[in-house]
C-alpha positions in Angstrom: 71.1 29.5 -12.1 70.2 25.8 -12.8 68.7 25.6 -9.6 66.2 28.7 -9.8 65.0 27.6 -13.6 64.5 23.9 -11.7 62.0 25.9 -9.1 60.7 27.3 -12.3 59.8 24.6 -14.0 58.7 23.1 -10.4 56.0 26.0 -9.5 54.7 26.4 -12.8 54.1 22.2 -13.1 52.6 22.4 -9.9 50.1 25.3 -11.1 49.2 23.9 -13.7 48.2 20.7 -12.2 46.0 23.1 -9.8 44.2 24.8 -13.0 43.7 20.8 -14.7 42.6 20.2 -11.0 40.0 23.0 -10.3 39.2 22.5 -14.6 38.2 19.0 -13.4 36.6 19.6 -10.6 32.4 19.0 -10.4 30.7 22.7 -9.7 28.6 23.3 -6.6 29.1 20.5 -3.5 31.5 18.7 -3.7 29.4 15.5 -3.5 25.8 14.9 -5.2 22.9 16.8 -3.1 19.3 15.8 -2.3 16.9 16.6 -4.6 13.0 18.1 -3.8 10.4 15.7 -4.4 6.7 17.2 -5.2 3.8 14.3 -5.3 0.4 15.2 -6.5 -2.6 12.8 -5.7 -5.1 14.1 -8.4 -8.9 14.0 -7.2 -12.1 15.5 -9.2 -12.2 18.7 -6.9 -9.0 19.1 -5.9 -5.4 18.3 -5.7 -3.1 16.6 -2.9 0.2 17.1 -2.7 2.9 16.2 -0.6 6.5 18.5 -0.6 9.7 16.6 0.4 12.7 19.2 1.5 16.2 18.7 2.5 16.7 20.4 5.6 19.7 22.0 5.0 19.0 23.7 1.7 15.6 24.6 3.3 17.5 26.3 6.0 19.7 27.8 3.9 16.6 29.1 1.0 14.2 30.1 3.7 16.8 31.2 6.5 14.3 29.4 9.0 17.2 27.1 10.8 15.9 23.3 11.4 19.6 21.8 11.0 19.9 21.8 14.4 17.0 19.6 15.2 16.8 16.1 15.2 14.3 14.1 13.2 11.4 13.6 14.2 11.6 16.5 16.6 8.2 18.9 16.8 8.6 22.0 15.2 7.8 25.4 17.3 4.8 26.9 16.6 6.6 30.2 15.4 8.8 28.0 13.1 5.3 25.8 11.3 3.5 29.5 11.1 7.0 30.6 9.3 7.2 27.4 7.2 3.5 27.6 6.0 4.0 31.1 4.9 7.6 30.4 3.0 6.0 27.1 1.2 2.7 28.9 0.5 4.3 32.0 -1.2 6.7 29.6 -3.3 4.0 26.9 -4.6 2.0 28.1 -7.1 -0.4 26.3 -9.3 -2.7 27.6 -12.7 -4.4 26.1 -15.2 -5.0 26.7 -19.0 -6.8 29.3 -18.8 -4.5 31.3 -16.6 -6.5 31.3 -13.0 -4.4 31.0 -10.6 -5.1 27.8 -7.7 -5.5 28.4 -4.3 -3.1 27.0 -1.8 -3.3 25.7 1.9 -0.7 24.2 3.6 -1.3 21.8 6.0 0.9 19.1 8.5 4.3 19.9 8.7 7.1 17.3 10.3 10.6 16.6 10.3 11.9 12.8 9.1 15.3 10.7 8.0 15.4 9.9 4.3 17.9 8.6 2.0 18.3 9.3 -1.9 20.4 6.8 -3.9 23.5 9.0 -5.2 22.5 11.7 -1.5 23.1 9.3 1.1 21.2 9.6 4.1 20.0 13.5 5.2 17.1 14.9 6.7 13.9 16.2 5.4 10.7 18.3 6.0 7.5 16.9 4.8 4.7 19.1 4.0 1.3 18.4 2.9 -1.0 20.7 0.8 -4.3 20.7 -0.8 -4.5 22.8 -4.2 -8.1 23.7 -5.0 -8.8 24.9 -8.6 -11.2 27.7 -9.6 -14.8 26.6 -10.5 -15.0 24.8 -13.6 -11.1 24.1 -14.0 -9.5 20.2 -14.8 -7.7 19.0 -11.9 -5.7 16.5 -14.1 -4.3 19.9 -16.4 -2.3 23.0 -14.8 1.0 24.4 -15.0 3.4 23.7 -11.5 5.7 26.9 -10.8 7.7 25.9 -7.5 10.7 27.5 -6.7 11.3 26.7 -2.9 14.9 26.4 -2.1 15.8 26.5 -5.8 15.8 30.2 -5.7 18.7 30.7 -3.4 20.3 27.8 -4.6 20.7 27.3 -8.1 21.7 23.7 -8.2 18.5 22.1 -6.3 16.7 20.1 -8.1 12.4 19.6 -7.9 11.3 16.3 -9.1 7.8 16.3 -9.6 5.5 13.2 -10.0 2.0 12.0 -9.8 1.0 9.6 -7.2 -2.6 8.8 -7.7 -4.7 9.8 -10.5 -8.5 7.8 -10.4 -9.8 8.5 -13.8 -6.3 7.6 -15.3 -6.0 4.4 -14.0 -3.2 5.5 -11.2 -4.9 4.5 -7.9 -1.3 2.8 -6.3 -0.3 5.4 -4.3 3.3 3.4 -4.0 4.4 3.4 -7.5 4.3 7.4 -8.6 4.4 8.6 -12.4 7.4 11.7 -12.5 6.0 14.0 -15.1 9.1 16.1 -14.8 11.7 18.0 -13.3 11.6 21.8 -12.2 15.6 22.9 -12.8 17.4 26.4 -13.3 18.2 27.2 -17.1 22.1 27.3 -16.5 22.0 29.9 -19.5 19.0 32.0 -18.9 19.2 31.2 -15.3 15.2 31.4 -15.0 13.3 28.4 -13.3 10.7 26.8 -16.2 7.3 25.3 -14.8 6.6 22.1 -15.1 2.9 21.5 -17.3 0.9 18.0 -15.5 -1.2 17.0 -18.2 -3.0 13.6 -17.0 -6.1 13.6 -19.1 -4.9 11.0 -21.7 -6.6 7.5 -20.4 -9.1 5.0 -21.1 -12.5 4.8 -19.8 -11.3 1.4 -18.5 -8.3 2.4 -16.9 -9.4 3.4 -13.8 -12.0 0.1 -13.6 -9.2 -1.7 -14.2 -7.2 -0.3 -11.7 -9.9 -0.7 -8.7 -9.7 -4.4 -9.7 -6.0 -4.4 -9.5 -6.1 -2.5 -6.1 -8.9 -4.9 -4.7 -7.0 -8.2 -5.9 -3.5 -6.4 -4.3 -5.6 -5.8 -1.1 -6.3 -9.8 -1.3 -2.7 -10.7 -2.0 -1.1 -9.0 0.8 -3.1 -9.1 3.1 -2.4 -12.6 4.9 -5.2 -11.9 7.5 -8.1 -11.7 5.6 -6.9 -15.0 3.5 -6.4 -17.0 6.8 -9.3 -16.1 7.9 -11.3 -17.9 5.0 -9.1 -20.6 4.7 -9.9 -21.7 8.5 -13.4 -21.4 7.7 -13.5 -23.8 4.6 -11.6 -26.2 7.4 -14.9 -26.7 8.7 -16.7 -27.0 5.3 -16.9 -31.0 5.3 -17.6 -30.7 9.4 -21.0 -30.8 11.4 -20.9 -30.2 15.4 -21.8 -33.2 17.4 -21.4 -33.9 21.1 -19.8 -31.0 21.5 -16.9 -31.8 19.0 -16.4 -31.9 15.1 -17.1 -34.7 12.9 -16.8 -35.5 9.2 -20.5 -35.4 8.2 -21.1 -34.6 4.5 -19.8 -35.9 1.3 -17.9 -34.5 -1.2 -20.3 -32.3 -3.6 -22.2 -31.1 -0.3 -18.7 -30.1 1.3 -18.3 -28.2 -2.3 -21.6 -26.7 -1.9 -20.6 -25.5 1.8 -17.1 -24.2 0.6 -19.3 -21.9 -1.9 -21.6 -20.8 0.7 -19.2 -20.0 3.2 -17.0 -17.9 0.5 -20.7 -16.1 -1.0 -20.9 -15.3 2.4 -17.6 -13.7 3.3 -17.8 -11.6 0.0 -21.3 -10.3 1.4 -20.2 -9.5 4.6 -17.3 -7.5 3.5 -19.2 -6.2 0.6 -22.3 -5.1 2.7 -19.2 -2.9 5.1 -17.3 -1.4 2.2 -19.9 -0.3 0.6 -22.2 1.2 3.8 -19.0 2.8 5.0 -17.3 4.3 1.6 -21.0 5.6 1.1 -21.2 7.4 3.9 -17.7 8.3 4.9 -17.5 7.0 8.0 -14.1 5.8 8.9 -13.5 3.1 12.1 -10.8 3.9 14.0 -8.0 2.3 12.5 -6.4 0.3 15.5 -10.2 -1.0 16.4 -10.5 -2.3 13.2 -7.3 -4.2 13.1 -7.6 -5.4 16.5 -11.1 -6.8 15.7 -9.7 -8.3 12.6 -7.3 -10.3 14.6 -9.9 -11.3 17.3 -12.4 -13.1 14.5 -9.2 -14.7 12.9 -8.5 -15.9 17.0 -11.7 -16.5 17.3 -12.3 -19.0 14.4 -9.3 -21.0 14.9 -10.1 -21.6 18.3 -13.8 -22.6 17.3 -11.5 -25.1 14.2 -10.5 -27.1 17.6 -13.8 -27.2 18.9 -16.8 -25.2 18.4 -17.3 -22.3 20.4 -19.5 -20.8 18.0 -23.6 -21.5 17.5 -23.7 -20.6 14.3 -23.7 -22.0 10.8 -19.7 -21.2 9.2 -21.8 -19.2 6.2 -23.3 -17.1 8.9 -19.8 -16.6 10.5 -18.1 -15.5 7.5 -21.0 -13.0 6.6 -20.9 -11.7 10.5 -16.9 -11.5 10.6 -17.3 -10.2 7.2 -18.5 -7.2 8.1 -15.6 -6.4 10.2 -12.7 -7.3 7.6 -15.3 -4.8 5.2 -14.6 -1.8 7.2 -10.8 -2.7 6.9 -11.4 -2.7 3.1 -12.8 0.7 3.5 -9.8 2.5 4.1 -8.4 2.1 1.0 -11.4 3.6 -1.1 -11.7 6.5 1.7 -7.9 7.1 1.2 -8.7 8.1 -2.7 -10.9 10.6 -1.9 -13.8 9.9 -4.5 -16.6 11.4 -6.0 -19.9 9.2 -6.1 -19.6 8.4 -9.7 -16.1 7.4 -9.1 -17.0 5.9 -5.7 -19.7 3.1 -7.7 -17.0 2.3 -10.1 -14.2 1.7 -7.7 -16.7 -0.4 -5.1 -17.6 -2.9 -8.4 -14.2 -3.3 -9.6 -12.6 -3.5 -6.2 -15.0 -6.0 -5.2 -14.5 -8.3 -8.1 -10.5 -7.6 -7.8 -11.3 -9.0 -4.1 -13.6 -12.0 -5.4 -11.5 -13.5 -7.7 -7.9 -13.8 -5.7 -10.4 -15.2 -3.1 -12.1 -17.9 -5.7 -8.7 -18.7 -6.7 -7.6 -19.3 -3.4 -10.6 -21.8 -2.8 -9.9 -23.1 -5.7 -6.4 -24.1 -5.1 -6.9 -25.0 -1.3 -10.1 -27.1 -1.7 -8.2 -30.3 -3.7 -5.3 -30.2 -0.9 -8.1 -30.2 2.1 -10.3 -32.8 0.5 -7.6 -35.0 -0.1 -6.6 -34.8 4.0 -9.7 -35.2 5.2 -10.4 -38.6 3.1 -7.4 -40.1 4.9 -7.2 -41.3 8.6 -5.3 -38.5 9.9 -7.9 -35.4 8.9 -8.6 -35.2 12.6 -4.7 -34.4 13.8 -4.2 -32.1 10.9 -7.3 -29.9 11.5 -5.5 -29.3 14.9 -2.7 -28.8 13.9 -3.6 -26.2 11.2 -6.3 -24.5 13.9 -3.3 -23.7 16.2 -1.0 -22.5 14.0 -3.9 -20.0 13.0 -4.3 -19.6 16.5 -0.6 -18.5 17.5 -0.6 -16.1 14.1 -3.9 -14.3 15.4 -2.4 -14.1 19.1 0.6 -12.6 17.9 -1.1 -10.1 15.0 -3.4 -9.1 18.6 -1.0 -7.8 20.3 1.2 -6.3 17.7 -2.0 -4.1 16.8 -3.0 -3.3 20.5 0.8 -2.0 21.3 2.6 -4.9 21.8 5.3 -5.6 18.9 6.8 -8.7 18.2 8.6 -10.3 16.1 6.2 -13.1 15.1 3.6 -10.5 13.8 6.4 -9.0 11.8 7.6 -11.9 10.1 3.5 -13.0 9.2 2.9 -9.5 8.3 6.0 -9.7 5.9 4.7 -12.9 4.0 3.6 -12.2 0.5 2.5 -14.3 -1.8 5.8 -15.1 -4.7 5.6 -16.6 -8.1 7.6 -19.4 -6.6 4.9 -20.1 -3.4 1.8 -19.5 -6.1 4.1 -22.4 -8.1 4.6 -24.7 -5.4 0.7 -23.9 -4.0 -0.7 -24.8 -8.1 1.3 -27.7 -8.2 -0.1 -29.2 -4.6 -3.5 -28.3 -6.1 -2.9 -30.1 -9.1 -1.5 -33.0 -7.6 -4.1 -33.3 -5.1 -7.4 -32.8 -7.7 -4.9 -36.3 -9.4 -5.4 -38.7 -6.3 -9.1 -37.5 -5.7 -10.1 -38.2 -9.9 -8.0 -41.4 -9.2 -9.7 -42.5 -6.3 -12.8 -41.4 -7.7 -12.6 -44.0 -11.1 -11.3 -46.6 -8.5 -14.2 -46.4 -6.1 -16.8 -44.7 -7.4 -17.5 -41.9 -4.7 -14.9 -40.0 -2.5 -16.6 -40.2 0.6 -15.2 -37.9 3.2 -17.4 -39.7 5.9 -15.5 -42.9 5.7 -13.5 -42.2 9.2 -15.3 -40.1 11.7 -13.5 -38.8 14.3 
């Protein structure tokens, strides 16, 4: 008898740990899925937007199986027609006054991705453009998207907004989430998401070009390098075939202007012609070209290989690092209004990292070239610039390596733009000294 109420008392402990247990437990997977992500760009005429999907709640929603493929496999022609038609019926877009968008789905392709509390999964990315009925705000309309989250009830749509001109928003990489499309666990209905994107300044998006253009600047190493070689040769005249210190220091300040005017009317001349017109250079050409001039100049800092005058080198290469400038206003999608707007602010966003970095670099050069070893360190410098242009040329025509990666990865830091102020400041010191001491600094004093 006491051994049948001990099994008692056994089984009934044991159930109810499994009730505490199943109590406990979190509902649907048993660990945290993938979400959806849905990205609008926002232009005047119409809306880009780009839909992420985890493949195997896609697979599961849609009952159009990609688990079995591997990313980035090419989807079957049946199996894009299939896809289009699925996201098309399930994406559905209308503004305040109740008209209903059109929809076109685009580029479809498989990918690896990784959320935070997911882990790694794969995803299908879609591309769409959303055109409004004549008359209708792009930046106001109601989002009713119930892909996947139909079948299964604990998906999740996060819904953000990527690029938005006229409000400022022109980073593509740092997206706004205006919300999140989820089922009512008591009504059980899906509830649309309103994108509302009107409130902003009339300065915001001026504002923003400049921050885009000075960004451009900042990481983009090439076009800095470039310029910097260049104003090498500012103090420099050819003679016998060779360089030699020829002009004093407010002419060499004077030639450090022009050469900088120059470049910014080069590139300015190219951004402008090609945004205008919207003529796009094929990519890789561009780059490639852009790497050639960079080549190019540091091979004519060692000894001139070039005829003409450094201003008329900057404006010439100019044009070329201008149609790489290009792609980033052609990639908004503009109107002309917001086309002139975006080329002025981009263009002064441009000009002053580029004055700054004159402004900083001039003291340390100046200071070199008034010492004895100018000569070595010009060499020096020109084949460094050398090696990174060779390397950047064959990473762009096919060739990676490792030495265009790691140049490609430098970015500017508080703690380089520290150290770069404080050679600056030091330098500008020893020249004002010298200067009180002697008069003059004369940058002719030892030819090479």
């Amino acid at each position: 008898m006491t051994g049948a109420r001990t099994a008692h008392r056994l089984a009934m402990f044991l159930l109810g740990c499994f009730v505490c247990a199943g109590l406990a437990a979190p509902t649907g997977h048993g660990h945290p899925m993938p979400s959806s992500v849905l990205a609008f760009d926002i232009h005047q005429e119409s809306v880009d937007a780009e839909l992420q999907l985890p493949v195997d709640d896609l697979s599961l929603a849609s009952g159009i199986d990609l688990r079995r493929k591997t990313a980035p496999a090419a989807l079957a022609s049946a199996e894009a027609a299939a896809l289009r038609d699925y996201l098309g019926a399930h994406v559905k877009l209308t503004g305040p006054d109740g008209r209903r968008w059109t929809t076109r789905i685009g580029d479809l392709h498989l990918d690896a991705a990784e959320q935070a509390d997911a882990g790694p999964y794969r995803e299908l990315i879609a591309y769409a453009v959303l055109t409004p009925p004549p008359g209708s705000d792009t930046r106001r309309f109601t989002v009713a998207y119930d892909a996947i989250i139909e079948k299964v009830v604990t998906h999740e749509i996060l819904v953000s907004v990527t690029q938005n001109w006229s409000g400022g928003r022109v980073e593509s990489s740092q997206p706004q989430q205006v919300g999140v499309i989820r089922v009512d666990p008591e009504t059980m209905s899906i509830t649309p998401v309103f994108v509302d994107v009107t409130a902003a300044s009339g300065w915001s998006s001026f504002i923003g070009m400049i921050a885009l253009g000075a960004g451009h600047i900042l990481s983009g190493t090439d076009h800095s390098l470039f310029l910097l070689t260049l104003l090498l040769l500012a103090p420099l005249t050819i003679r016998d075939r060779g360089w030699r210190v020829d002009h004093g220091f407010i002419q060499t300040l004077r030639r450090a202007a022009a050469i900088t005017l120059a470049f910014t009317v080069g590139h300015s001349v190219a951004l402008a012609a090609s945004a205008a017109s919207r003529f796009e250079a094929p990519r890789q050409l561009v780059e490639i070209l852009i790497a050639a001039t960079i080549l190019l100049t540091g091979i004519h800092a060692i000894r001139p290989i070039l005829q003409a005058r450094e201003a008329a080198i900057a404006a010439m290469f100019g044009l070329i690092h201008g149609l790489s400038f290009a792609f980033t206003l052609n990639d908004l999608h503009l109107s002309t209004t917001e086309l002139a707007v975006s080329l002025l602010g981009f263009n002064l966003g441009v000009e002053a990292i580029q004055m700054l970095i004159v402004i900083m670099a001039l003291p340390p050069f100046l200071l070199v070239l008034s010492t004895r070893w100018h000569n070595q360190t010009r060499i020096i410098a020109a084949a460094m610039v050398i090696v990174a242009a060779t390397a950047w040329l064959l990473d762009r025509a096919g060739w990676p390596n490792a030495l265009a990666t790691s140049t490609n990865n430098l970015t500017i830091t508080p703690a380089a733009t520290s150290a770069a102020v404080l050679l600056s400041a030091f330098s500008a010191c020893l020249l004002t000294i010298r200067y009180r001491r002697t008069g003059t600094v004369d940058l002719t004093v030892f030819p090479a």
